[in-house]
C-alpha positions as CSV (number, residue, x, y, z in Angstrom):
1,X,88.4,113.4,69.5
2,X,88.0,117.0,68.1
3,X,90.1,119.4,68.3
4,X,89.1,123.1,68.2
5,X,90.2,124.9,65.4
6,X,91.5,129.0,66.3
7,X,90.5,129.5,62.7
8,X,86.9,131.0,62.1
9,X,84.7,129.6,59.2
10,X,84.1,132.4,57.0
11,X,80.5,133.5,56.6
12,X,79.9,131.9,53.0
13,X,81.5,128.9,54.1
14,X,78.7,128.6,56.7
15,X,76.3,129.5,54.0
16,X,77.6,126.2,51.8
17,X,77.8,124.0,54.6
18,X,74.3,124.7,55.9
19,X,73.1,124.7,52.2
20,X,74.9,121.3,51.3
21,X,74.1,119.5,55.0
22,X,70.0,120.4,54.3
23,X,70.0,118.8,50.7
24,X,72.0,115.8,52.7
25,X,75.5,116.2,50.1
26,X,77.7,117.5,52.8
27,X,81.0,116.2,52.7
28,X,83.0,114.4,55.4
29,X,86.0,117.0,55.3
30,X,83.3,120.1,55.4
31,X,81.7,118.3,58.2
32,X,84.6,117.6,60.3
33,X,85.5,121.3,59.7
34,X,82.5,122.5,60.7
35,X,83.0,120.4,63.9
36,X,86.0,122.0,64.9
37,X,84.8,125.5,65.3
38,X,84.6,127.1,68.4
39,X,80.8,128.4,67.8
40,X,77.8,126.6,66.5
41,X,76.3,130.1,66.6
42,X,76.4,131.0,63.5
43,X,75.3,127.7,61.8
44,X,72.0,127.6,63.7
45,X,71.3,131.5,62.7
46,X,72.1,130.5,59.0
47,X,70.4,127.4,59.3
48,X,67.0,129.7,61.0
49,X,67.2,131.6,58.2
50,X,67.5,129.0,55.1
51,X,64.0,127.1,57.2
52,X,62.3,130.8,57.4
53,X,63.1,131.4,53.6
54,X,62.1,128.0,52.5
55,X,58.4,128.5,54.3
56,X,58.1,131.7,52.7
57,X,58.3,130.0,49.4
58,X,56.4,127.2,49.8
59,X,53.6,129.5,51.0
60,X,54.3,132.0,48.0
61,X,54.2,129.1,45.6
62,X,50.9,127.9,47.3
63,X,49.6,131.5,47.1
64,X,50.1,131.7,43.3
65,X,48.6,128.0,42.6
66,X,45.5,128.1,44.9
């Protein structure tokens, strides 16, 4: 079904993937790429990370209102 790639996504590719699969526009050639990686690794750190930062805002925004 999928094959794995021997080619590593780059690190800002993960970045746009992640970025793109959160607000739901990820594309079906991105996605298949992403599938044929070796290593989910790296999209769940990058994915930790863009949930940590988007908590910190929300709570800075609701901070500076309240």
């Amino acid at each position: 079904m999928f094959k794995y790639s021997a080619d590593k996504a780059k690190l800002f590719d993960v970045f746009k993937s992640v970025a793109a699969s959160m607000f739901g526009v990820q594309s079906a050639k991105n996605r298949e790429r992403d599938f044929q990686q070796s290593s989910i690794v790296p999209y769940i750190v990058v994915g930790v990370i863009f949930v940590l930062l988007l908590i910190i805002g929300l709570v800075a925004v609701v901070s500076i209102i309240v």
